[in-house]
N, C-alpha and C positions, 0 to 999 in steps of 0.2 A: 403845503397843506391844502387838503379841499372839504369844504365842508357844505352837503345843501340835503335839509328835508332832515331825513334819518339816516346818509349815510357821509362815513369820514370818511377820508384819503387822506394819504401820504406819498409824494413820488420824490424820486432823484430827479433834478431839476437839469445834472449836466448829461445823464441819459435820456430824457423823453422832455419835450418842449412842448406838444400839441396832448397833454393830458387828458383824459375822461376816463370817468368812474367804469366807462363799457369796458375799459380795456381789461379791467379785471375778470371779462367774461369772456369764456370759450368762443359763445357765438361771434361777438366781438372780431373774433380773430379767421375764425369759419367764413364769415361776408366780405371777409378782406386779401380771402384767400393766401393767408398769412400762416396756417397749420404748416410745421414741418415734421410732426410725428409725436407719437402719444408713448404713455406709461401706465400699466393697471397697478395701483395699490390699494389702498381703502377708499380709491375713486380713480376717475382718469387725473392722469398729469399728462399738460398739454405743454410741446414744445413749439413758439413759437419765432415768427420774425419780425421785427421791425425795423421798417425805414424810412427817415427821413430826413431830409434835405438840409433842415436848422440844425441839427446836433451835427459836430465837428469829428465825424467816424470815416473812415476809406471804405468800411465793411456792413455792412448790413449786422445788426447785431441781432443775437440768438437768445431767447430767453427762456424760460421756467412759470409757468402758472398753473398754480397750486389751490385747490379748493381746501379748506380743513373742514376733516371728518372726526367724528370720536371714533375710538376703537375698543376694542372690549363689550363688555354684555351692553354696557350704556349705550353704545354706540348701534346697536341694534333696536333701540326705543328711542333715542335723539339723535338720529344720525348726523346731523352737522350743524345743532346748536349749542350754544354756549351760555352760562348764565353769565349776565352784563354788570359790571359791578366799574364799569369805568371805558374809557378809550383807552389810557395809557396801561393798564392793565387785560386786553384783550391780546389773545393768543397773536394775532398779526403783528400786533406794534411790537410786543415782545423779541420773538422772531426778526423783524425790520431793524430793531437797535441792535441788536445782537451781532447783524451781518453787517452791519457800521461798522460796530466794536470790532471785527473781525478784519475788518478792512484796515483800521487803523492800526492795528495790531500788525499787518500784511501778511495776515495767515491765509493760506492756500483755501478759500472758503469762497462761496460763489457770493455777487455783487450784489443789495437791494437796488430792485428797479421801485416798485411799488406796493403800497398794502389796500385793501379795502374791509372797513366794518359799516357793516347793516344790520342797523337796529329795528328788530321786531320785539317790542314791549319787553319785558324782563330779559330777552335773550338776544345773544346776535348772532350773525353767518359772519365768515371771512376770508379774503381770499388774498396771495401775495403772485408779486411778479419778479422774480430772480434771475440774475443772470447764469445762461448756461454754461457749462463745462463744455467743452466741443470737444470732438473727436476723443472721448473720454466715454470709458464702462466699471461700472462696479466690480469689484473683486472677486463675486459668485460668476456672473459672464464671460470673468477671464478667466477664469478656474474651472470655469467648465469646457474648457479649452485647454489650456495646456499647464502644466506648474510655473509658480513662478522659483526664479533665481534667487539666491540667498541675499544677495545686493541690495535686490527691489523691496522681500523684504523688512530688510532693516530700514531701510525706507521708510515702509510705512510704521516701522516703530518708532522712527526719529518724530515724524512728522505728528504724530500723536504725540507726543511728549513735549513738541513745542505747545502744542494747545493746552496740555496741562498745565505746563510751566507759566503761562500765562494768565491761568486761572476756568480756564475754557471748559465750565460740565456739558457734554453731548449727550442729549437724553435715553439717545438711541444709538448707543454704538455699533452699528454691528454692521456684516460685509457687504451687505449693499450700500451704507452709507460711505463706502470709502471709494471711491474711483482714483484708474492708473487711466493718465491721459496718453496720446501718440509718444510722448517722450519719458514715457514712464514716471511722471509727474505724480504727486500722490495728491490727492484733495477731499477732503471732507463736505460732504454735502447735510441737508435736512438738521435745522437748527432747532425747528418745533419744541417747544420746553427747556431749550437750553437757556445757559445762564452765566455771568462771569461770577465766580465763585470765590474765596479764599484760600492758597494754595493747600496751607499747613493743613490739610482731613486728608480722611481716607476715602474720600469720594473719586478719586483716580483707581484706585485698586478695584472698586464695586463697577468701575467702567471698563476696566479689563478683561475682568471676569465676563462679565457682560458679551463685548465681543467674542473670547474662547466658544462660550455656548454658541453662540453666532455659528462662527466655522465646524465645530460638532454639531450642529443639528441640520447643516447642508451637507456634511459629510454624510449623513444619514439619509438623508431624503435625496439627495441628487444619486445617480448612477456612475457619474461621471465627474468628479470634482478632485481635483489634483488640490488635494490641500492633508497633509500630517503634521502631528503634533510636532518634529523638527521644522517645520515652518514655522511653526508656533514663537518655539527657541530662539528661529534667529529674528522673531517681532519683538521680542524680551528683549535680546542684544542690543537692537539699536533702542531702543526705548531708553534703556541701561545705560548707553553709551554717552556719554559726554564731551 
């Protein structure tokens, strides 16, 4: 835990040793010539690197910082405040136990490194630092490329069904949140709103659905997206499958 002025932190203690609130910031990473490549969504996503000499790594490790933006009409009058009703209740911490819980679980979900909340009077900003998926692309990136195998994926129906089984709501399910790594690994990324839930609903089936729209509305809008509804089938099969 860090706490000074108006803003918290939380980091993993057996990833990052030399802590500060900067690192939650792009420039942070920009001055230390530690950028290894960006993402556009509802902001930049910055991929970056750290290393150092006290954590017990062979590797330079690769991360994920993430700004949160609203989305929706709101999100174009507040673009990246939040009304403040608590620390333990702000969208970061949320997300940050979440990829705990995820880890304890050992579900294929990327690592919390850190979170930060800053408080600006009723409202606050936030931002997290995750670990990255390496040599890993979303499911539209690789679709738009070539089809996948019927194997892969059942795959990625198995792998989603562990998460339900577990209790695991994904707010946002859909095919950019799924990446196939070099070994055709399946992982879930973007926790944002998610929540461990109780199995017995039908909040699994409103998440399925959820992703279908996903693949039909790139099917639509890309040119080039090797994705039909017998893919579909065999994401049923394994999901199905026991």
């Amino acid at each position: 835990m860090y706490q000074q002025a108006n803003i918290y932190c939380c980091y993993n203690a057996n990833a990052i040793d030399d802590f500060s609130p900067e690192m939650l910031n792009s420039d942070f990473w920009h001055e230390n010539n530690a950028i290894t490549g960006s993402a556009q969504g509802r902001g930049t996503t910055w991929f970056v690197q750290y290393d150092s000499p006290q954590v017990n790594t062979m590797e330079k490790q690769q991360w994920v910082l993430r700004h949160y933006f609203r989305g929706g009409l709101i999100g174009k009058i507040i673009n990246d405040k939040y009304f403040f009703t608590g620390q333990n209740s702000t969208r970061a911490a949320q997300e940050y136990r979440l990829l705990n819980t995820l880890q304890v679980l050992a579900l294929p979900a990327p690592k919390p490194v850190a979170f930060r909340v800053t408080k600006l009077g009723l409202f606050y900003q936030a931002d997290l630092l995750s670990s990255r998926i390496e040599h890993a692309q979303d499911l539209v990136a690789v679709l738009s490329k070539a089809p996948l195998v019927e194997q892969v994926w059942r795959e990625v129906g198995k792998v989603i069904r562990r998460f339900h089984e577990a209790g695991i709501y994904h707010h946002d399910l859909n095919s950019h949140n799924i990446l196939l790594d070099e070994n055709n690994k399946v992982w879930l990324i973007d926790f944002d709103r998610g929540e461990q839930r109780a199995v017995a609903s039908s909040w699994q089936q409103a998440n399925m659905a959820r992703l279908l729209r996903s693949f039909e509305k790139e099917k639509v809008k890309l040119p080039n997206f090797y994705w039909q509804k017998s893919d579909w089938q065999f994401l049923l099969a394994g999901y199905t499958d026991k």
